[in-house]
C-alpha positions in Angstrom: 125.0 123.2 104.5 126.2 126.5 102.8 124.3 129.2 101.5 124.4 128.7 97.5 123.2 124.3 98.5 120.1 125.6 100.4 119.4 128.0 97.1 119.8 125.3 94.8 117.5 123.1 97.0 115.3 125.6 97.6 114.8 126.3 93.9 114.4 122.3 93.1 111.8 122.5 95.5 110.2 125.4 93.9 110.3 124.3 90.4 108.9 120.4 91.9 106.2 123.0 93.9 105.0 125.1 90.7 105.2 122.9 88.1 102.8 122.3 85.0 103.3 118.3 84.3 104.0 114.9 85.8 107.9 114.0 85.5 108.1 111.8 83.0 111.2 109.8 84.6 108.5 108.7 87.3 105.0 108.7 85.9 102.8 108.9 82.7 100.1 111.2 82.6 96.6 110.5 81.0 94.3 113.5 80.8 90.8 112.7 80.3 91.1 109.1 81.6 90.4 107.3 84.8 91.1 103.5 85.8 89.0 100.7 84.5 91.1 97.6 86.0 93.7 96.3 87.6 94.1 98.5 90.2 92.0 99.4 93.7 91.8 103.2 95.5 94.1 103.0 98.5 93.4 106.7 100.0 91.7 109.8 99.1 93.2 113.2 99.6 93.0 116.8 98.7 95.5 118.5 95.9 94.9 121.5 93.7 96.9 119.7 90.5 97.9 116.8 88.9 101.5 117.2 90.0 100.8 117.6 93.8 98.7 114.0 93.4 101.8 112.4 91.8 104.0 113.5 94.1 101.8 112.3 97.4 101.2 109.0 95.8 105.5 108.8 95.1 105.5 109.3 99.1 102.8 106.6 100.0 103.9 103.3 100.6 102.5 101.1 98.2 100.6 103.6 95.8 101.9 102.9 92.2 99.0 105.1 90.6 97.1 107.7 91.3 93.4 109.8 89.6 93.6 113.0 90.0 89.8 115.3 89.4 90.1 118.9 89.1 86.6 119.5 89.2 86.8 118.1 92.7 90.2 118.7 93.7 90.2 115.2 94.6 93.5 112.8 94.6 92.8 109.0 94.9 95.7 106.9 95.3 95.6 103.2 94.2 97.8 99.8 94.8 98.3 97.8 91.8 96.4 94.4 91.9 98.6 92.2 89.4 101.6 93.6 88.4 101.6 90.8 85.4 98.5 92.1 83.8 98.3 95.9 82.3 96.2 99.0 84.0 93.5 99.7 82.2 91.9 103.2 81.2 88.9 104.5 80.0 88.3 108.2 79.0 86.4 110.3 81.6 86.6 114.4 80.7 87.4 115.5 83.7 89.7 113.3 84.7 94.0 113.3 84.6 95.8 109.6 85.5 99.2 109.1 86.9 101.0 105.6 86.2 104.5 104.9 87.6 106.7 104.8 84.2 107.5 101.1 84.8 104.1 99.7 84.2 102.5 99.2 81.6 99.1 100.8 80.8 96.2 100.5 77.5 93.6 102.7 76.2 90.4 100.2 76.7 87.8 102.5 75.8 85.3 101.4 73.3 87.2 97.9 72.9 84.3 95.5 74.8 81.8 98.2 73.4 82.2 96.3 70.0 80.4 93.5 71.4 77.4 95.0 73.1 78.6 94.5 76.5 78.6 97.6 79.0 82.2 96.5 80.2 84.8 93.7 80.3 87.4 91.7 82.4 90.9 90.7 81.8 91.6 87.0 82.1 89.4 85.2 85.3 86.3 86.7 86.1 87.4 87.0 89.5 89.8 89.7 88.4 87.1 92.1 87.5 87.1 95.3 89.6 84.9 97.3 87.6 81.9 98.8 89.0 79.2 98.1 86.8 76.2 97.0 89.0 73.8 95.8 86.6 72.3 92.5 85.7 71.5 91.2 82.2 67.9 92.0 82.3 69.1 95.3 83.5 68.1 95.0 87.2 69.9 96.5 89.8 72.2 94.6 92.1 71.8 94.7 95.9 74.2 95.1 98.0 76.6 92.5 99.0 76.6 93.0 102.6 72.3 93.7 102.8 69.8 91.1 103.3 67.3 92.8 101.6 65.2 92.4 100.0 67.0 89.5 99.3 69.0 87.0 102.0 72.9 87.1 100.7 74.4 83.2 102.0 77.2 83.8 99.0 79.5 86.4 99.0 82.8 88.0 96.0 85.7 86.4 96.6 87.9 89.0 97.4 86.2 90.5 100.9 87.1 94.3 99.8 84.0 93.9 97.8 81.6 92.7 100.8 80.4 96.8 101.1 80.1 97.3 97.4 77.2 96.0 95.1 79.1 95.3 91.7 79.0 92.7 90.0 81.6 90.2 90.9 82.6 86.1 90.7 82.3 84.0 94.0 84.3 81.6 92.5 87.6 81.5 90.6 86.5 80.9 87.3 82.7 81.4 88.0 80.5 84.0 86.1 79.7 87.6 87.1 76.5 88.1 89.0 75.0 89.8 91.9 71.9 89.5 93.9 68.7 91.6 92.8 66.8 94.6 94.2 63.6 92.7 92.7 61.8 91.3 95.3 60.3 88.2 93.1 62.2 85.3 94.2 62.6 84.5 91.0 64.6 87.1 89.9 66.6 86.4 93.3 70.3 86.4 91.7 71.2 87.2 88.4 74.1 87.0 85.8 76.0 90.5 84.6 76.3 91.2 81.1 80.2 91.6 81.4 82.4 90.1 79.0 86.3 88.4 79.0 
């Protein structure tokens, strides 16, 4: 390598180092947005800009997306988890997402609103990977993988969930519901007030 190739690559790198935005040839930036659907964190990591979480989630196998905070300095890298069905966004202030050009992304915020509901799913309920984790009578769900105060004997189907308490489907085209944290039996289990 001669001297006037390692300036050039040196100033590439510089210019890839310093810059202000997300290439557009790779991603698509959303400031004041973070993920509502269709896709689920991968890693977390450290970075100081928008452009430094782009390019770590362009050098991590299977990251097609990342959410970068600046508040936090914080850089979470997602997998996509149906490449047939859109990335959703929501706004969050303090937020800035990064979407691999090729796939396509919408603006959900407000559109389930409409109807009352606190948030919504895209096709079977058993793609919902929101993380609302309330019931209809606005009780809090327990946690999938606790046994109290209530015993869990069914679980989400997708066993990423297990450690969360969200509300989820444990069946493929069942309802969202979780257990309670009410301790009257007959409030054991309850439906969420999430909407298709």
């Amino acid at each position: 390598m001669n001297k006037v190739e390692t300036i050039k690559i040196v100033l590439v790198c510089i210019r890839v180092l310093f810059a202000d935005s997300v290439r557009d040839d790779y991603y698509t930036e959303w400031k004041g947005y973070k993920f509502q659907s269709n896709t689920r964190p991968i890693r977390k990591v450290t970075s100081f800009s928008a452009v430094r979480c782009s390019m770590k989630c362009l050098v991590t196998p299977a990251c097609v997306a990342a959410k970068f905070d600046a508040t936090k300095e914080d850089c979470e890298l997602h997998q996509i988890l149906n490449v047939h069905t859109p990335i959703m966004v929501v706004t969050e202030n303090s937020s800035v997402v990064i979407v691999k050009s090729d796939l396509h992304t919408e603006d959900f915020s407000g559109s389930w609103m409409k109807y009352g509901a606190p948030d919504c799913y895209i096709g079977s309920s058993h793609n919902y990977t929101g993380n609302y984790s309330k019931t209809v009578s606005n009780r809090d769900c327990q946690g999938w993988n606790k046994n109290y105060p209530h015993t869990v004997s069914v679980k989400p189907l997708n066993k990423d969930d297990h450690s969360t308490n969200y509300c989820r489907a444990s069946s493929l085209n069942g309802l969202l519901w979780c257990y309670t944290t009410d301790k009257d039996i007959v409030f054991r289990y309850e439906y969420c007030p999430i909407i298709p």
